[in-house]
C-alpha positions, -999 to +999 in steps of 0.1 A: +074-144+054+105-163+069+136-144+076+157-163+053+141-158+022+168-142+007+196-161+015+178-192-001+166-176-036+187-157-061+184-127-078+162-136-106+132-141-079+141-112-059+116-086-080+088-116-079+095-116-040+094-080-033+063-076-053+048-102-034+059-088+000+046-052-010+013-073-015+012-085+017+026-054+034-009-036+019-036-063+030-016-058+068-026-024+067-056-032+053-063-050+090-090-071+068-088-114+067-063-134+064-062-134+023-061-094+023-092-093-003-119-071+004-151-088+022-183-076+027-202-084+058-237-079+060-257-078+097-298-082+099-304-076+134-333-069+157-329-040+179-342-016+158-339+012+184-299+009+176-304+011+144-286+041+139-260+037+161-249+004+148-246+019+116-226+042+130-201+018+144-199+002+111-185+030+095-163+036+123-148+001+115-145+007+082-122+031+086-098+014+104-103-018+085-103-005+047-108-038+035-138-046+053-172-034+041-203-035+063-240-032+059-266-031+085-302-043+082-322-036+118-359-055+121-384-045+149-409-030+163-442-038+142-421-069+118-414-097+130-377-106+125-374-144+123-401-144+093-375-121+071-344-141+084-361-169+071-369-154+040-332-139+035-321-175+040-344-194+018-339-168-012-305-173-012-295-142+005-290-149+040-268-128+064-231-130+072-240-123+108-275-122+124-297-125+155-303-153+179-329-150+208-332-179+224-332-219+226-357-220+205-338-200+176-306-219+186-325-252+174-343-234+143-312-220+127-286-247+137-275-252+102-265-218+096-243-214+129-209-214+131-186-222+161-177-190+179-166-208+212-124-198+205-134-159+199-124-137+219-159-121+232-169-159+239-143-162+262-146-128+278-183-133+284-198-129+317-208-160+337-240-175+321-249-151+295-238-179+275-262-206+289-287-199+263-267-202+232-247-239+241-254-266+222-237-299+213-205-286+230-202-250+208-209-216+215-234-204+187-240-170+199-222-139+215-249-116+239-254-084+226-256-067+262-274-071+293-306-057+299-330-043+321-370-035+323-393-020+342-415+011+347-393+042+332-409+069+347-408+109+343-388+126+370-403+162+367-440+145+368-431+125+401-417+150+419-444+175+410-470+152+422-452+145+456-445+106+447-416+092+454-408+068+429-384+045+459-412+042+480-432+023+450-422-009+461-452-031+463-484-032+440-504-012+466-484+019+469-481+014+427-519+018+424-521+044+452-497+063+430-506+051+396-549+069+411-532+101+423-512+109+388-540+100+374-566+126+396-537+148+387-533+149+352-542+182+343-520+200+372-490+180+358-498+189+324-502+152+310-527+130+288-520+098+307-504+080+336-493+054+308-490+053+275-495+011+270-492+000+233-514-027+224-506-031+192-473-043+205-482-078+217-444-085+226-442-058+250-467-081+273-459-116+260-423-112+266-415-085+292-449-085+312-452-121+311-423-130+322-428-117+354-449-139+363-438-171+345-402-168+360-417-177+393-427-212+383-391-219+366-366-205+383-358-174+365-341-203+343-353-198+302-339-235+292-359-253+324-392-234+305-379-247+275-381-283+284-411-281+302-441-294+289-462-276+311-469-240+315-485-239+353-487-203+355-496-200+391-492-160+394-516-153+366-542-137+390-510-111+395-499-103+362-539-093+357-534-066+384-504-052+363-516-051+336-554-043+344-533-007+356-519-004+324-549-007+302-573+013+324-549+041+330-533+052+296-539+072+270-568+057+246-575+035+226-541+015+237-554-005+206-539+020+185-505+027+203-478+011+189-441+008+205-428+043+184-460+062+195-455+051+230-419+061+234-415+088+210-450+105+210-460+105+241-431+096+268-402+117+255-425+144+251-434+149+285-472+138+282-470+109+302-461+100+334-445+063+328-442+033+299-434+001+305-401-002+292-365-008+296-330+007+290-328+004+253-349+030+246-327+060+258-313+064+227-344+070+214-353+092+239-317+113+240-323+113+201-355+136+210-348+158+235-313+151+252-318+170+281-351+152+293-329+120+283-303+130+304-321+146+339-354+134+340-357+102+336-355+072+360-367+035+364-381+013+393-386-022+394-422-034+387-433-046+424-441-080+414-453-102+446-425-122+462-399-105+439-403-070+454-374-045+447-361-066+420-353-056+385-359-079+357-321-088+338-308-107+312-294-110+274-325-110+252-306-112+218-274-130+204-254-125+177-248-157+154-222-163+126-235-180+092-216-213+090-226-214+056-205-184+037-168-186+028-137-190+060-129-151+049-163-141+054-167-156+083-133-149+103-143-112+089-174-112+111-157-132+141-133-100+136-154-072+138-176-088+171-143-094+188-135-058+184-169-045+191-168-060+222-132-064+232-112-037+221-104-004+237-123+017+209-149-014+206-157-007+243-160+027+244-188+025+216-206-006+236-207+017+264-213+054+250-228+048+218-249+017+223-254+026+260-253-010+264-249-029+298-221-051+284-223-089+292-185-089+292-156-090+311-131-064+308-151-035+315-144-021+353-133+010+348-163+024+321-190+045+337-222+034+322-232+063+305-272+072+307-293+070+336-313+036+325-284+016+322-266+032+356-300+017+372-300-017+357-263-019+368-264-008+399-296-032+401-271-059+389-240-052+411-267-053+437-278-089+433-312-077+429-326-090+399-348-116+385-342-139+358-353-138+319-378-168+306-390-157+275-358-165+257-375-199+264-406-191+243-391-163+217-392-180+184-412-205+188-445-207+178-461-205+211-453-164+210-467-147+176-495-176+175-505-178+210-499-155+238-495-125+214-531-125+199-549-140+238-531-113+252-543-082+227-582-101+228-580-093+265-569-062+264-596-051+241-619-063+257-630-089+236-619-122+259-618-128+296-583-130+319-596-172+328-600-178+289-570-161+280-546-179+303-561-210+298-559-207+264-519-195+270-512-233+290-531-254+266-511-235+234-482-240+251-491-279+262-496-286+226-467-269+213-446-290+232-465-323+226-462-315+190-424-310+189-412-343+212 
C-alpha cells in the first residue's frame, strides 16, 4: 500500500481503506499467496518410505503458513506410481505437485510442468543434479536429495563373524565373506546372509542394473537415453552379483517383497545384509532406533573396474502442475523453496528426511544417521559412480521388460543369455519405436 494514501483520499474512504488494509495485514500473517485466500496443495509422491515424515513436515508448514493446506499422497513399494499419476490426471484430479524420475517422465508429463527455473531451490541446486530435468531452456523439476546404494550390512553380525566389512572391496573377498556368514549362520543367530526380494523387480532393474549399465554410458542417464543401443558389455558381472544374492538369502526370494526385506528380516537382526540404500533408515530407526543408530553400516558393492565406489545420484524430482490456478501454483513453488532453503526447511531435510540434500547452503548440518554420513563422506570423497536408470525409469522398457526377464531368471524359469538378450532387443525396439 503506498505511503501517501492518505494524503490523496478524504475522509469518506478512510473506513473503506482501513478495512481493506486490516484485510491485507491478516493474509501477511497468513504467510500464504499472494491473494491471501486459502489454497490447498496436494503432493502424490513416490518415496513411500517418507511417507510419514513428509506428512509430518506438512503439518509443520501449516502451522506457520495458516493459509496453506497440505495433503500428502506417497506411492511405492509394490504400485507402480506413474500408472496412478496418470490416472489422477486423466480423471480430472491431478496433483498440485508430484514426482518426476527421469528424462523419460520429463517428456511424458511435459504438459503438466511448470517453469521452476527462477525458484529459489533451482538456483541453490548443486552442480548437475539438474541435468536430468532441463528441457527446452526450463527447469521442470527440483531433486528431492541425493542418494546412495549399496550393501547395508549388520554391524554386530560382521564383527561377530571376524569380517571386516572395509576389506570387502572386490567380488572375491565378497563371496569369501558372503560363504563364511553363510557356514555361520546359526552361531550368529541369523536365517540368511541376504534377504533378496524378488517380488521387487525394481530393486534389480534399477539399482542392480545399473551397475553394470553405467559402464557402457558414462555414468551419464541422458547419453542412455538417446542411445539406441543397450550393449551391456558387463552382463557376465552383474550375474555374479546377483547369482550371490539369490543363492544366499532367505527362501523363496520369490515371495519377499521390499517391506518383508527391510522390516522383517534386516531390522530385526535376522540377516546379515540387503541390498539397499540410505532411504531406508527411517524405516529401520522407526523399528528399533538403537540398531538404526549403532549397528548399521554400508559398503560399496565391488563392482569390477569401479571398486570402492558408491553408486550416487537424484532418483526422484519434484514437478509443479502448470495446469492449476497462479495461487496454486506459487503456493507449491512456496512450500519447496522453504523445504529446501529455509533455516527450519533445512533442518527437516536433514533430521527428519535424513536426506543427502542436493543443495547448496548446507555446510554446517551434520548429516544425521549413519547411511547418509556414508554416502556423503562417499561423495565429498569423489568416490562414486553415476545413476543411468533415470534414463530408463518411466519408460516402457522398465515394468515391461527388464522387470519380468529379470524375476524369470531369478526363479529359475529363464537363462542369464536369454534374459539379457532379451533386455538389448526390448530396449532396441523401444527406441526404434519412439524416433
Amino acid at each position: 500500500m503506498k505511503k501517501n494514501f492518505w494524503k490523496r483520499f478524504g475522509k469518506r474512504v478512510a473506513v473503506v481503506a482501513l478495512a481493506a488494509g486490516a484485510a491485507f495485514m491478516l493474509a501477511a500473517c497468513g504467510n500464504s499467496s499472494s491473494s491471501g485466500k486459502d489454497v490447498k496443495i496436494t503432493i502424490l509422491q513416490g518415496k513411500v518410505e517418507n511417507n510419514k515424515q513428509f506428512k509430518q513436515i506438512a503439518k509443520d508448514y501449516e502451522k506457520s503458513h495458516p493459509n496453506v493446506k497440505i495433503e500428502v499422497t506417497s506411492i511405492g513399494g509394490g504400485t507402480q506410481y506413474d500408472p496412478v499419476l496418470k490416472t489422477r490426471i486423466s480423471s480430472g484430479n491431478a496433483p498440485t505437485i508430484f514426482s518426476l524420475a527421469g528424462p523419460a517422465d520429463v517428456q511424458q508429463f511435459k504438459a503438466h510442468e511448470a517453469d521452476l527455473s527462477d525458484t529459489k531451490a533451482a538456483k541453490a541446486a548443486q552442480p548437475g543434479t539438474l541435468d536430468a530435468v532441463k528441457t527446452n531452456g526450463k527447469t521442470v523439476g527440483l531433486p528431492f536429495n541425493v542418494e546412495g546404494y549399496g550393501l547395508v550390512y549388520n554391524k554386530k553380525v560382521f564383527e561377530k563373524a571376524g569380517i571386516d566389512p572395509n576389506s570387502l572391496t572386490t567380488m572375491d573377498a565378497l563371496e569369501n565373506a558372503i560363504k563364511q556368514l553363510d557356514s555361520q549362520k546359526s552361531e550368529l543367530g541369523i536365517k540368511g546372509v541376504f534377504a533378496t526380494p524378488g517380488k521387487e523387480a525394481w530393486v534389480f532393474s534399477d539399482h542392480l542394473a545399473n551397475l553394470y549399465l553405467a559402464q557402457d554410458f558414462n555414468g551419464n542417464a541422458l547419453k542412455l537415453y538417446k542411445s539406441k543401443k543397450m550393449p551391456f558389455t558387463k552382463a557376465n558381472d552383474m550375474k555374479t552379483m546377483i547369482d550371490l544374492e539369490k543363492n544366499y538369502s532367505i527362501q523363496p526370494i520369490m515371495q519377499l517383497d521390499y517391506s518383508a526385506q527391510v522390516n522383517q528380516y534386516f531390522s530385526q537382526g535376522k540377516v546379515a545384509m540387503i541390498q539397499q540404500g540410505d532411504w531406508i533408515y527411517p524405516t529401520i530407526e522407526g523399528i528399533d532406533k538403537d540398531f538404526a543408530k549403532n549397528d548399521v553400516g554400508m559398503l560399496p558393492i565391488p563392482v569390477p573396474g569401479e571398486e570402492g565406489k558408491m553408486p550416487v545420484g537424484t532418483s526422484l524430482y519434484w514437478a509443479v502442475n502448470s495446469k492449476k490456478s497462479t495461487q496454486e501454483q506459487k503456493a507449491a513453488k512456496d512450500f519447496l523453496d522453504w523445504m529446501y532453503t529455509s533455516k527450519e526447511g533445512k533442518k527437516q531435510v536433514v533430521n527428519t528426511l535424513h536426506f543427502v540434500p542436493a543443495y547448496k547452503g548446507y555446510d554446517n548440518f551434520k548429516m544425521s544417521d549413519p547411511l547418509t554420513t556414508s554416502v556423503f563422506e562417499y561423495s565429498q570423497a569423489h568416490k562414486t559412480t553415476g545413476w543411468v536408470f533415470p534414463g530408463y525409469t518411466g519408460t516402457s522398457w522398465d515394468p515391461d521388460v527388464a522387470q519380468p526377464n529379470l524375476q524369470k531368471y531369478l526363479s529359475g524359469k529363464q537363462s542369464w543369455d536369454k534374459t539379457v538378450q532379451n533386455m538389448k532387443d526390448g530396449w532396441a525396439k523401444q527406441q526404434k519405436s519412439s524416433n
